[in-house]
Backbone bond lengths (Angstrom), bond angles and torsions (degrees), N, CA, C in turn:
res aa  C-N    CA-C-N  psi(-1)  N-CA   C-N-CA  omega(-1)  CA-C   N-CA-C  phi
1 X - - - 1.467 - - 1.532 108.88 -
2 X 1.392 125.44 130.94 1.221 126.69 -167.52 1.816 115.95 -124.72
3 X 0.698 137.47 141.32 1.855 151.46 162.26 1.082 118.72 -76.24
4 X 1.144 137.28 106.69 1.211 142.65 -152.57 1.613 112.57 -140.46
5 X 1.659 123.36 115.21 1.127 89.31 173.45 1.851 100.86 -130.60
6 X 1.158 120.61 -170.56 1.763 110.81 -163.42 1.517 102.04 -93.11
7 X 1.646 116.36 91.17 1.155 129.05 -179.78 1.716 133.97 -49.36
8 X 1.413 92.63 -12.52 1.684 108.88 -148.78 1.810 98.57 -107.24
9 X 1.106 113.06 11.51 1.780 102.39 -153.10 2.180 76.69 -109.86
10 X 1.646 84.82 147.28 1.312 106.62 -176.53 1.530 111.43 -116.73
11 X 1.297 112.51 -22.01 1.316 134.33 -175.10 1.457 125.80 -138.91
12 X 1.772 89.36 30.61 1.825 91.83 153.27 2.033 85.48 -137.31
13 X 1.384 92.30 149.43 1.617 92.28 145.53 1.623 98.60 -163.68
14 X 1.738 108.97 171.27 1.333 109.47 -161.67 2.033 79.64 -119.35
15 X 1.008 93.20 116.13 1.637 124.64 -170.73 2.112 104.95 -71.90
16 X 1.683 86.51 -40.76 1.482 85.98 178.61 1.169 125.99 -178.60
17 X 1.405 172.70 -100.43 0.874 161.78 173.35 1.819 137.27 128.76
18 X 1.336 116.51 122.81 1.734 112.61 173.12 1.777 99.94 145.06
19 X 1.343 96.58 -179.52 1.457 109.74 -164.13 1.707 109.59 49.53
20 X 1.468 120.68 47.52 1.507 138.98 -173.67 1.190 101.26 35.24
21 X 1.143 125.04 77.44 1.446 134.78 -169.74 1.678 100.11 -173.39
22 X 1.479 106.88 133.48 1.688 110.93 165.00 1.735 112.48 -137.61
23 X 1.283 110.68 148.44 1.545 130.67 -161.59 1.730 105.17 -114.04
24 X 1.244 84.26 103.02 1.564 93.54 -170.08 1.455 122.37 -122.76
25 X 1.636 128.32 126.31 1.597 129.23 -168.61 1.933 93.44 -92.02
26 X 1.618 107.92 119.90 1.498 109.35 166.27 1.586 106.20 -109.82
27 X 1.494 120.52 94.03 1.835 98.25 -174.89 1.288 80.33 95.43
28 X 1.659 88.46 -146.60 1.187 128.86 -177.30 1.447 107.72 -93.00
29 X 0.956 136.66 20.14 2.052 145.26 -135.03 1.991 79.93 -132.26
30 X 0.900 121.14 130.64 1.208 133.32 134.55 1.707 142.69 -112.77
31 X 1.436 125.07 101.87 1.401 117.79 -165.93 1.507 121.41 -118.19
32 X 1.262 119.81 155.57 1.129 118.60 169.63 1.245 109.67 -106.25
33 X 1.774 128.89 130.35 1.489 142.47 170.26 1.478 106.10 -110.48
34 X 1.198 104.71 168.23 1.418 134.54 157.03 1.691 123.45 -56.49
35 X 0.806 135.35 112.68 1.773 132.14 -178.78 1.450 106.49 -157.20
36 X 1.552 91.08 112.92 1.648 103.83 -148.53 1.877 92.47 -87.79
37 X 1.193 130.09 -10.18 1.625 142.43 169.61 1.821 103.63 -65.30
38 X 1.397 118.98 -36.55 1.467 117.12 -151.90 1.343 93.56 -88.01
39 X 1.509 121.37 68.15 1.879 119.02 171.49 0.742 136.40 -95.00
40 X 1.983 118.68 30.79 1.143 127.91 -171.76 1.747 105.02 -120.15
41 X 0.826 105.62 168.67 1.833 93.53 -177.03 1.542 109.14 -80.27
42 X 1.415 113.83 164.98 1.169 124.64 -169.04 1.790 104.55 -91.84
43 X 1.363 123.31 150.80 1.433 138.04 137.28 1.462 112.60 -14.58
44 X 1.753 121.05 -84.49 1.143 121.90 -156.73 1.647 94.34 -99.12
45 X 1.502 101.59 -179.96 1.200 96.76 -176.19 1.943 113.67 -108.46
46 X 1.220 96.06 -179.71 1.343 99.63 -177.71 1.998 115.26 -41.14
47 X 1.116 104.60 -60.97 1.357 115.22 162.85 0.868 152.19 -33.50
48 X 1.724 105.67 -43.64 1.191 117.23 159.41 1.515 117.13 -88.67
49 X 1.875 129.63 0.46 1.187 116.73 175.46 1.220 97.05 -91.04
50 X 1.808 143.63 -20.38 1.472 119.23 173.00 1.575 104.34 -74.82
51 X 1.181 107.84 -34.97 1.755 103.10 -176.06 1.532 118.53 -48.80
52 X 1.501 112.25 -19.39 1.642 119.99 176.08 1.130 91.68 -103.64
53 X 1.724 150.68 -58.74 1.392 138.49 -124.20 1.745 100.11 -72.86
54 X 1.417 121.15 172.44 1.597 117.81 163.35 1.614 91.31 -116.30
55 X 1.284 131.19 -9.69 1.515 129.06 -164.83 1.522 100.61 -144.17
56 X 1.636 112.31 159.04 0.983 118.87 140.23 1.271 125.89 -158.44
57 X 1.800 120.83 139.39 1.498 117.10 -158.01 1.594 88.63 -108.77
58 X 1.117 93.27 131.80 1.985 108.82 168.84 1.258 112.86 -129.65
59 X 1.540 113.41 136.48 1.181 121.91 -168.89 1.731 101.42 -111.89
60 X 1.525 112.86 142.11 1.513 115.73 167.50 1.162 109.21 -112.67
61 X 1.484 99.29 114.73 1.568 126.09 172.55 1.159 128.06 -148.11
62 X 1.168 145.80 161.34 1.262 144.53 169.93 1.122 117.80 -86.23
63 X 1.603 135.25 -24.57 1.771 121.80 -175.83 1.731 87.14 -118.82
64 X 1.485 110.20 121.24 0.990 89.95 161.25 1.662 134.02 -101.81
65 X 1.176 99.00 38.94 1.573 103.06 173.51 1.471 111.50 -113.65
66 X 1.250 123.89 34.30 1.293 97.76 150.21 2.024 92.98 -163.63
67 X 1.166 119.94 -174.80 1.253 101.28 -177.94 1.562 112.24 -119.21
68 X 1.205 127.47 157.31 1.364 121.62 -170.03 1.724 118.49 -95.25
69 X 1.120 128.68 -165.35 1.550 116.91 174.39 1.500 116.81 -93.21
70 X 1.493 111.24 -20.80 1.226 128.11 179.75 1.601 118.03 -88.54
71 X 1.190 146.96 123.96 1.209 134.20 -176.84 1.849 111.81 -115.06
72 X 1.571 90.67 112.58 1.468 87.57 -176.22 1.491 114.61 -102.04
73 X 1.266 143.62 92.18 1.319 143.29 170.31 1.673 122.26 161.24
74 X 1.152 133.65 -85.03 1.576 119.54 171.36 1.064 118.22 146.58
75 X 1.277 121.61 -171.56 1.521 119.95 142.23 1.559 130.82 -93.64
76 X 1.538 127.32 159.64 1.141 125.06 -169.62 1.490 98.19 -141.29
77 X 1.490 122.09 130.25 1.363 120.84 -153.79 1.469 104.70 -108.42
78 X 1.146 120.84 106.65 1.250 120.76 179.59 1.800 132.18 -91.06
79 X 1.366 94.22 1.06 1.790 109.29 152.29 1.521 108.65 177.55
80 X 1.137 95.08 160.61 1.544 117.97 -141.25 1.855 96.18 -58.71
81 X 1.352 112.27 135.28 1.449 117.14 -154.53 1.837 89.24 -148.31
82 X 1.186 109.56 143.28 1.572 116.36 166.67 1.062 100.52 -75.48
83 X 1.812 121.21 175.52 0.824 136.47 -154.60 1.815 98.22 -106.76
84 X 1.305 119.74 -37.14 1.313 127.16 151.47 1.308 112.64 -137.61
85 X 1.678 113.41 168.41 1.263 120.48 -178.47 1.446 87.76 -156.02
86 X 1.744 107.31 175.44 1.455 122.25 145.16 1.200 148.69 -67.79
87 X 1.628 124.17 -167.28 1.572 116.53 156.53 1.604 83.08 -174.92
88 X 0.981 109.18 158.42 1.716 120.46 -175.74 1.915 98.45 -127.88
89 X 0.872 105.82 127.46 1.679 140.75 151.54 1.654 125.14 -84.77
90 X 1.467 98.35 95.82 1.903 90.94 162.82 1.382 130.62 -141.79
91 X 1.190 114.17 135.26 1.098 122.50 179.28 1.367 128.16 -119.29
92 X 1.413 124.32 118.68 1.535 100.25 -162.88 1.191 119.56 54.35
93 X 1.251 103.53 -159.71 1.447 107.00 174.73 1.686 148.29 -51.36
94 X 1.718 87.81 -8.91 1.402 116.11 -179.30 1.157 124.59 -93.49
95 X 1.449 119.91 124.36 1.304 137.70 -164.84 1.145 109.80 -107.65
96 X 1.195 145.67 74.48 1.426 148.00 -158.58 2.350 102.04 -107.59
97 X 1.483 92.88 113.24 1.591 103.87 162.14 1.772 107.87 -110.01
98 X 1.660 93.43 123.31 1.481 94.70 161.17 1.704 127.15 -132.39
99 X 0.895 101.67 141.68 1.670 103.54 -158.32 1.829 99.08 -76.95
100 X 1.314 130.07 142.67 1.351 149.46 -177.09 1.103 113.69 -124.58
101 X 1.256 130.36 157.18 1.515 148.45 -146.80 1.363 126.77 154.68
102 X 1.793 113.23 126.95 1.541 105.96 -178.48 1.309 125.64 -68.46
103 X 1.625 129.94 103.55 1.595 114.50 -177.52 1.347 114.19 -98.61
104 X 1.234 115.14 164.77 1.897 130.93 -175.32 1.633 101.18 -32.01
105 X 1.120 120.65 -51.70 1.392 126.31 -171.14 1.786 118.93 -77.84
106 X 0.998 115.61 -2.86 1.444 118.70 -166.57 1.406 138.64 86.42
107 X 1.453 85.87 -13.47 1.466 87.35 173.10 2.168 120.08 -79.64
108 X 1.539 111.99 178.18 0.970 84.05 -174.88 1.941 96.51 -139.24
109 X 1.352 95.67 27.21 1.612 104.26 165.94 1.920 122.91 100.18
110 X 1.836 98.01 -7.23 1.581 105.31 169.99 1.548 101.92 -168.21
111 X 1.559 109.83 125.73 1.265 141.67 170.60 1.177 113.23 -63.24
112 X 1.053 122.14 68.08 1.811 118.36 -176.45 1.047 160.06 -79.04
113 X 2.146 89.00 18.38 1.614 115.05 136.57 0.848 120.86 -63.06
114 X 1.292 151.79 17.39 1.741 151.43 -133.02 1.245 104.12 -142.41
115 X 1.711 123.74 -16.24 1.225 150.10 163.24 1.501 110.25 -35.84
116 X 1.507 118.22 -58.99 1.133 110.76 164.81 1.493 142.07 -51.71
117 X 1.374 111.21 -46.63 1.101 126.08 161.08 1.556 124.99 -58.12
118 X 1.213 124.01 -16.59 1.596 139.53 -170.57 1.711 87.57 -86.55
119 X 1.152 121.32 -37.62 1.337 120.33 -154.81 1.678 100.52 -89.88
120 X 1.511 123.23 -27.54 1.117 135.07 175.93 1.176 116.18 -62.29
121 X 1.587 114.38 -63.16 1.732 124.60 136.15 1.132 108.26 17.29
122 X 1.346 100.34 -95.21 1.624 129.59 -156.75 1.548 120.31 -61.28
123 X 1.481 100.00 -40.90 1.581 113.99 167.92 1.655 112.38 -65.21
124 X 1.502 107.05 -43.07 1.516 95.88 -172.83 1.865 110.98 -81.44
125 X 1.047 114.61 -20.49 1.447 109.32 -143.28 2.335 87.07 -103.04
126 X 1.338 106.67 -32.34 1.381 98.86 154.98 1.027 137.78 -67.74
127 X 1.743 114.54 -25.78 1.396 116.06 179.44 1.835 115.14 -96.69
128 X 0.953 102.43 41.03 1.683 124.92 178.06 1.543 111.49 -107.15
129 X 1.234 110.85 -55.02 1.767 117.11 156.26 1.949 81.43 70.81
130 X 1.641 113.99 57.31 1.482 84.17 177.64 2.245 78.37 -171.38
131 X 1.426 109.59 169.74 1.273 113.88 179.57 1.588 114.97 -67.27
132 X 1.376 117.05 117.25 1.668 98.12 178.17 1.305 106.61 -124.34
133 X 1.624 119.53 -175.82 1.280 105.63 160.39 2.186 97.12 -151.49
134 X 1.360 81.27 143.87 1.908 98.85 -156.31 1.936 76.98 -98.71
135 X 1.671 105.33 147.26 1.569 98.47 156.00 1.892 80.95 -124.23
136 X 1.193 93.83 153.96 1.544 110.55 162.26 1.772 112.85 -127.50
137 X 1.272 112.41 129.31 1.365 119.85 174.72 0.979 103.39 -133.77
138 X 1.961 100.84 162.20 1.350 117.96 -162.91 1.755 106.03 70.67
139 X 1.521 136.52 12.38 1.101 145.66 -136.36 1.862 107.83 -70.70
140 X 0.590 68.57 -17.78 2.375 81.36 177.84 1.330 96.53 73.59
141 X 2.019 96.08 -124.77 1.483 101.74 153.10 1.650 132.14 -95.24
142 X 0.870 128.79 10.19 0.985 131.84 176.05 1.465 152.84 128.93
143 X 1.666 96.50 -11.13 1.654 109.28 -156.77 1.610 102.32 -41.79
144 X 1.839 111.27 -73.87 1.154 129.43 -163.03 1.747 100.65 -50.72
145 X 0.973 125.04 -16.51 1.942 115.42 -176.14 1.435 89.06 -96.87
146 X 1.668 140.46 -59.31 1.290 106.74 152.59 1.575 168.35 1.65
147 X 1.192 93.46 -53.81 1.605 121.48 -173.28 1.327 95.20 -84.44
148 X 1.906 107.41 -51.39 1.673 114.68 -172.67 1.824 94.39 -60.48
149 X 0.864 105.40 -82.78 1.474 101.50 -166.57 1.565 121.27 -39.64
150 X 1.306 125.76 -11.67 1.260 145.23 171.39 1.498 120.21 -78.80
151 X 1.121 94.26 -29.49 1.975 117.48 -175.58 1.570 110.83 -86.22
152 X 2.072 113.21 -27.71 1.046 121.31 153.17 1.631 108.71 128.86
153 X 1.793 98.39 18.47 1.556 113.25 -163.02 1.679 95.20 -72.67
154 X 1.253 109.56 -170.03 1.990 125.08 152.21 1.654 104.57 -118.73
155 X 1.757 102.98 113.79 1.598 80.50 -176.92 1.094 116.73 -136.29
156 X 1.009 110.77 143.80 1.889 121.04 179.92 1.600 117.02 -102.53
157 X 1.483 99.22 129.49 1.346 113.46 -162.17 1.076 108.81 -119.66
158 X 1.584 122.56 117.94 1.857 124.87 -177.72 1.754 91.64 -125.25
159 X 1.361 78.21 142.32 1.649 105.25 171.96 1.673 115.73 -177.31
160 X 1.218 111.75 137.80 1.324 116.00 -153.07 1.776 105.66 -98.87
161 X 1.173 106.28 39.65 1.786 107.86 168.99 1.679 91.84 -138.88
162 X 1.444 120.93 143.95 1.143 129.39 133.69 1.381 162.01 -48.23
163 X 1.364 89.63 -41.21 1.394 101.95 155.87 1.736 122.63 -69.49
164 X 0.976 119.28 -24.77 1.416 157.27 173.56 1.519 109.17 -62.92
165 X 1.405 98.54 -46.23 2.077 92.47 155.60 0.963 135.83 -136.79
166 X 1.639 98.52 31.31 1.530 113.91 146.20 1.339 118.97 -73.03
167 X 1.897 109.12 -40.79 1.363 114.09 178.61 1.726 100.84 -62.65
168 X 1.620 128.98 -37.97 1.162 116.30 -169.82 1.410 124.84 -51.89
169 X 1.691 94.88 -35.99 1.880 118.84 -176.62 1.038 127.48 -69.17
170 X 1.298 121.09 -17.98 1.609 154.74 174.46 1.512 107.06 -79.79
171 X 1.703 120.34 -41.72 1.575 134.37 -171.43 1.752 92.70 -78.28
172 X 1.493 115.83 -58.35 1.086 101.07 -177.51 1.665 125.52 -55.87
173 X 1.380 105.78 -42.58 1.704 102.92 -179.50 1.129 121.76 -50.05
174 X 1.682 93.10 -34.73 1.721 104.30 -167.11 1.825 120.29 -71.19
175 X 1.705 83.13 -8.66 2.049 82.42 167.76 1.622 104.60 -126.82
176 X 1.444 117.81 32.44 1.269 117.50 170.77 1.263 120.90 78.40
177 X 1.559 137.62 25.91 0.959 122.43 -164.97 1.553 106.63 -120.51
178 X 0.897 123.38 -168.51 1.584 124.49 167.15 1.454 124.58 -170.66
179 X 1.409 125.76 170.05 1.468 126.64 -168.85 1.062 110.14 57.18
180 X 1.819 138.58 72.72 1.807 150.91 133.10 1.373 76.78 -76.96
181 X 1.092 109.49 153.75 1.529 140.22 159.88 1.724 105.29 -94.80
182 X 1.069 106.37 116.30 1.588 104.96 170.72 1.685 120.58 -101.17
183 X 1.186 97.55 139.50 1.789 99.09 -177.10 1.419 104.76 -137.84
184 X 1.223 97.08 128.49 1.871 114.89 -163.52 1.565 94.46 -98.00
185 X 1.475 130.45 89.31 1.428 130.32 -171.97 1.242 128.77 -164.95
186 X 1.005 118.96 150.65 1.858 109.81 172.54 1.880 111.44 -57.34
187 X 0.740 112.65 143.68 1.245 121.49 -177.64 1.105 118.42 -86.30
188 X 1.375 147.13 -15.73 1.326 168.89 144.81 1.652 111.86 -49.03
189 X 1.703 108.36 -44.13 1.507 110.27 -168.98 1.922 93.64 -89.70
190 X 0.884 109.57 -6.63 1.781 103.92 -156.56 1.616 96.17 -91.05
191 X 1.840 111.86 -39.29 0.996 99.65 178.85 1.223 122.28 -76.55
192 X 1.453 119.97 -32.44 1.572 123.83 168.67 1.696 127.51 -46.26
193 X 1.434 94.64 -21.06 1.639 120.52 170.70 1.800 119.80 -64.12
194 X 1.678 94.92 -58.36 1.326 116.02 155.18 1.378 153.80 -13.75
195 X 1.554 87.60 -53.38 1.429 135.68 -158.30 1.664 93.39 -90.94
196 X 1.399 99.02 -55.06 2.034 108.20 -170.42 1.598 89.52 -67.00
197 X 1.053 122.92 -26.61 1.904 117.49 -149.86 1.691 77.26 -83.44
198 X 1.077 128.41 -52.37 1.458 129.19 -148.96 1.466 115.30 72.31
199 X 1.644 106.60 52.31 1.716 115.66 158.69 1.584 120.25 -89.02
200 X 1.314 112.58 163.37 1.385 113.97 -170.58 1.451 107.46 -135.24
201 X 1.411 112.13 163.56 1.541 105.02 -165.93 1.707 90.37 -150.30
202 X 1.294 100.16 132.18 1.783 108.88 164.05 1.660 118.35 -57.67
203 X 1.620 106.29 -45.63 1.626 104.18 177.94 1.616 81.80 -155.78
204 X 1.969 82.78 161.71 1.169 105.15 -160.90 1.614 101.21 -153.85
205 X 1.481 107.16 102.52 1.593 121.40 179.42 1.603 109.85 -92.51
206 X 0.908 102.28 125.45 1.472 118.61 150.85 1.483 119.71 -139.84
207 X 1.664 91.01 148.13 1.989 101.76 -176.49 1.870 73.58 -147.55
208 X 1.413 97.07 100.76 1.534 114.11 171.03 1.921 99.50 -85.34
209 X 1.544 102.23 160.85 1.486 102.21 166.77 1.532 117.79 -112.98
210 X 1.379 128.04 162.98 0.951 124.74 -173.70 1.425 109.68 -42.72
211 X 1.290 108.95 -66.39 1.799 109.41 -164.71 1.812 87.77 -120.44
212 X 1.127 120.77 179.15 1.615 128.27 -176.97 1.917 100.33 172.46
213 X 1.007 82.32 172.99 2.080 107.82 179.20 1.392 115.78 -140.68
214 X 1.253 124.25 130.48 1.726 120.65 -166.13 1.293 91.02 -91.52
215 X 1.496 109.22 -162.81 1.818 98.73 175.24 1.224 122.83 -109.32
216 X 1.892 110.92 26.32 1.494 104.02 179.26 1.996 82.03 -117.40
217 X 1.293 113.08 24.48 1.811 113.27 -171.78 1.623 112.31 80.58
218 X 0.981 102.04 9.78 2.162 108.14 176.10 2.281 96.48 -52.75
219 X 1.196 78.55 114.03 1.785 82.81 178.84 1.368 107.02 -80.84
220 X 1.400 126.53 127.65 1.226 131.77 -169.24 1.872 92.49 -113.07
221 X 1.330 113.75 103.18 1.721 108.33 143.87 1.247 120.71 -102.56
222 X 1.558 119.93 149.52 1.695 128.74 -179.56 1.368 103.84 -53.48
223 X 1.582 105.51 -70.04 1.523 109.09 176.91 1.210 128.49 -32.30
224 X 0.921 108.11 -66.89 1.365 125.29 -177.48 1.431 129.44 -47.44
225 X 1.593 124.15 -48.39 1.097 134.18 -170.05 1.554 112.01 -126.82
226 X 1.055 120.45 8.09 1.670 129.37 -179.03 1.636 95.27 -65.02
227 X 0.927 129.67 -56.96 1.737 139.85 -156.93 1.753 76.44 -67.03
228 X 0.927 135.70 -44.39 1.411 109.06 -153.90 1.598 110.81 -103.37
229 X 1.200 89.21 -29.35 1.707 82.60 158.45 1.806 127.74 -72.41
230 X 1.199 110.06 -28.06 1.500 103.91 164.27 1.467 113.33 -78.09
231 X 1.000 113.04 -13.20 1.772 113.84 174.68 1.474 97.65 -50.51
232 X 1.639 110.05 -65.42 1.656 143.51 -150.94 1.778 83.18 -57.98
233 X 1.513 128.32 -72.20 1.279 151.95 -171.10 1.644 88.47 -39.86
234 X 1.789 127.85 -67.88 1.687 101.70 -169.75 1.395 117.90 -66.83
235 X 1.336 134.69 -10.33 1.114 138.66 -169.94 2.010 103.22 -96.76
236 X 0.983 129.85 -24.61 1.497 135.77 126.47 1.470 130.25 -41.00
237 X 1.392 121.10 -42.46 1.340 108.11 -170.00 1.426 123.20 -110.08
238 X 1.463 106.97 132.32 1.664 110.09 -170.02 1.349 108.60 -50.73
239 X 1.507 117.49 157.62 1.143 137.42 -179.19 1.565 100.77 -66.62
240 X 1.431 136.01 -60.65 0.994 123.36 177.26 1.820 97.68 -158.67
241 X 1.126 111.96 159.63 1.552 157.81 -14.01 1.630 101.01 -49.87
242 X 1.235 112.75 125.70 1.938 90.52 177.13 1.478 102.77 179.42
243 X 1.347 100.01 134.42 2.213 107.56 172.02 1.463 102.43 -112.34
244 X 1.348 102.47 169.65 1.153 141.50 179.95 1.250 133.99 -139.09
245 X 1.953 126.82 96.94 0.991 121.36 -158.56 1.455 94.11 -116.84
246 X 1.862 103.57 157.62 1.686 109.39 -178.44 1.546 90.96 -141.87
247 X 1.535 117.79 117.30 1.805 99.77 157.18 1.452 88.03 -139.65
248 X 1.849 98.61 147.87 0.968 123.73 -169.18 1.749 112.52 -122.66
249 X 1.317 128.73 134.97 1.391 119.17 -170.81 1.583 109.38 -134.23
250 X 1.739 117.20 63.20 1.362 130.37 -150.47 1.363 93.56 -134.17
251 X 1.413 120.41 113.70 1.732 117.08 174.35 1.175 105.18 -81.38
252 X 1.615 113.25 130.53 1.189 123.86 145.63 1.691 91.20 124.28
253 X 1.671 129.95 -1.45 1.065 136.85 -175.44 1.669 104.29 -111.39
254 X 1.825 112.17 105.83 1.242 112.54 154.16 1.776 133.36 -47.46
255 X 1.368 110.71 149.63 1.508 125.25 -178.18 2.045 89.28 -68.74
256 X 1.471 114.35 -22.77 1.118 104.31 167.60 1.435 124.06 -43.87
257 X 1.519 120.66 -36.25 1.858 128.76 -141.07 1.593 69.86 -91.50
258 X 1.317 151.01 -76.86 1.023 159.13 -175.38 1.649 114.40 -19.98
259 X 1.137 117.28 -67.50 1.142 134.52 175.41 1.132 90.21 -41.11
260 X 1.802 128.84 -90.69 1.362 141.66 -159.58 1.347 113.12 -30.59
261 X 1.664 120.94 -42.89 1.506 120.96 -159.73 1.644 79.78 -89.58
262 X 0.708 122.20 -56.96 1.689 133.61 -176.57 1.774 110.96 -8.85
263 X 1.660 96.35 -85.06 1.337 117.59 162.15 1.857 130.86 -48.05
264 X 1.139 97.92 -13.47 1.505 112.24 -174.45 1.345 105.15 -88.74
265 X 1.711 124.90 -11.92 1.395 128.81 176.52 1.259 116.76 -111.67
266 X 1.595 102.51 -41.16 1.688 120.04 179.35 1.805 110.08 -106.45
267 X 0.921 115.28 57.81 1.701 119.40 177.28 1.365 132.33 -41.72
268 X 1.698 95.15 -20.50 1.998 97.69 177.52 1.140 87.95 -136.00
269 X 1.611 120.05 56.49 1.481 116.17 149.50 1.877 100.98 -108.53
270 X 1.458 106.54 143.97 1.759 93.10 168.97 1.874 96.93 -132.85
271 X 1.620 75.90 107.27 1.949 89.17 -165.21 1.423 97.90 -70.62
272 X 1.422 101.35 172.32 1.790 102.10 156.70 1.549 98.67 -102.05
273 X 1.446 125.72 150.74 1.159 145.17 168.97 1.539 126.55 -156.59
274 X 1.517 106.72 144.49 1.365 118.10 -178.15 1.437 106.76 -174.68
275 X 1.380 97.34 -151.70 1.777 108.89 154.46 0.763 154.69 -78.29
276 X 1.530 146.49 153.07 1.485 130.41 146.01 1.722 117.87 -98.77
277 X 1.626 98.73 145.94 1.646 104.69 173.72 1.375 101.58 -153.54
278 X 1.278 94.47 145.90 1.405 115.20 -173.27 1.793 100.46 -93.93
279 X 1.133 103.13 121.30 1.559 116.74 178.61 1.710 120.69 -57.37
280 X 1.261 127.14 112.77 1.158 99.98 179.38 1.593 103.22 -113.73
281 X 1.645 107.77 169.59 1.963 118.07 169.44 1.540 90.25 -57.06
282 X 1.085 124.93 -56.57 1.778 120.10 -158.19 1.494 104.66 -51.93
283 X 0.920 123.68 -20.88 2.107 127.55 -168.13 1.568 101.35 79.66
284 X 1.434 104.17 5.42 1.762 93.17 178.16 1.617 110.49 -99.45
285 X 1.607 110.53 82.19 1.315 114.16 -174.66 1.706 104.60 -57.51
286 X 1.710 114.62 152.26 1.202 129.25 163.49 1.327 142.23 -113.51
287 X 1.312 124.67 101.50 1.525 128.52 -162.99 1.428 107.40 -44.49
288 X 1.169 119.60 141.17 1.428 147.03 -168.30 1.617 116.19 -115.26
289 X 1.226 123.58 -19.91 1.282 105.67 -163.65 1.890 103.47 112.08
290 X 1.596 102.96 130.14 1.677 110.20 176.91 2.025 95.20 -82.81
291 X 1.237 91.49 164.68 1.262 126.68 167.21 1.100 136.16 -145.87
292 X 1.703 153.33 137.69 0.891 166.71 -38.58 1.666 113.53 114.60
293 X 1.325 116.66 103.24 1.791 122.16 152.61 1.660 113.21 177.86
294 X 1.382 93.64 155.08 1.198 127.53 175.67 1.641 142.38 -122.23
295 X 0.799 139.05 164.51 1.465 133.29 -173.79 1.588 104.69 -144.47
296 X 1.533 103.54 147.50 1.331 106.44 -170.47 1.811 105.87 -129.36
């Protein structure tokens, strides 16, 4: 089991963290979110995190450890901030621009524990030197179908919001690339689709969410349907040249549960798995979410 956090980023860092709250530099963008894990007190004080922040998203709820489906509260802008901007990612040879922005939900368009995994991407899917094709589901905005298609994959991207791959279509232009295939769908029905067609895929990312809605209302729970969607995923993925990515962002769920369903499809794979955490100056690292992958 390994700790992992996204070594390579120049233009994110997590400044500080606690009282379910984290202090984070995007760019030049500094914000404060919600992070229902960070329940220890913070380094600096209250004062000094509005005295740095340009935003802040607050959520109204009563538990704050976990988040609900409904989001009651927002952001509140505490100096004058565009409406979007950038941040650049590189690694090696990879030049990755992705566009950022405050949305209804708090998020702000890239997970930047995911850093690691972008880089895994990039290492495996260039060093193939051969035609592939990456599917990514659950796809957000885009980084990881990016990177793939950048690395030299064919990739098809499902995710069940629109706006969600408009922002993806925007990520791709914005580093010059073209032809992701976009698919506006539940991710659950597309692969079951897949499966009847008898298509095959070199690698195959998913970072599912706890709970979700497709766009005809298909109820997506982690629990619930993870085992069967990685079933669907080994019966998709070539024997070899080919990866397999899993990140999960569910409190209170070990990189263990992952592993278990993992191995129960792929038996002579021996993945690496653990965590992600975002490094902070304070020494008060912050859990990120387990992960899961391999390469064959």
């Amino acid at each position: 089991m390994n700790l992992i956090h996204p070594s390579s980023w120049n233009e994110y860092e997590l400044l500080d963290s606690g009282n379910f709250e984290k202090l984070e530099r995007f760019g030049k963008v500094i914000l404060i979110r919600p992070e229902p894990q960070a329940i220890w007190q913070p380094l600096l004080s209250v004062e000094e995190w509005k005295e740095r922040a340009h935003a802040h998203f607050t959520r109204e709820q009563k538990d704050n450890f976990r988040f609900g489906d409904e989001v009651k509260g927002g952001w509140k802008k505490l100096k004058p901030i565009d409406d979007s901007w950038q941040v650049v990612y590189n690694y090696g040879s990879l030049k990755l621009t992705l566009r950022l922005a405050l949305t209804g939900f708090g998020h702000v368009g890239v997970f930047p524990e995911q850093g690691s995994n972008w880089n895994f991407i990039y290492d495996t899917v260039s060093a193939w030197n051969k035609p592939s094709r990456v599917l990514n589901l659950f796809a957000y905005t885009g980084a990881a179908s990016v990177v793939a298609r950048a690395a030299g994959a064919e990739v098809i991207h499902v995710d069940a919001s629109r706006p969600g791959l408009n922002w993806a279509n925007q990520n791709m232009q914005l580093n010059n690339l073209k032809d992701i295939r976009w698919v506006y769908e539940d991710a659950l029905k597309f692969v079951k689709r897949e499966v009847k067609r008898g298509n095959k895929y070199n690698g195959i990312i998913m970072d599912p969410p706890p709970y979700g809605r497709g766009p005809e209302g298909e109820k997506w729970t982690l629990q619930e349907q993870l085992d069967e969607l990685v079933y669907l995923a080994s019966q998709l993925l070539e024997p070899t040249p080919s990866f397999f990515i899993l990140s999960m962002y569910a409190v209170g769920l070990s990189s263990l549960v992952g592993l278990n369903v993992v191995k129960t499809y792929f038996a002579d794979v021996n993945p690496e798995f653990g965590e992600f955490y975002l490094k902070s100056k304070t020494g008060k690292d912050l859990p990120m979410g387990t992960f899961l992958r391999f390469n064959w």
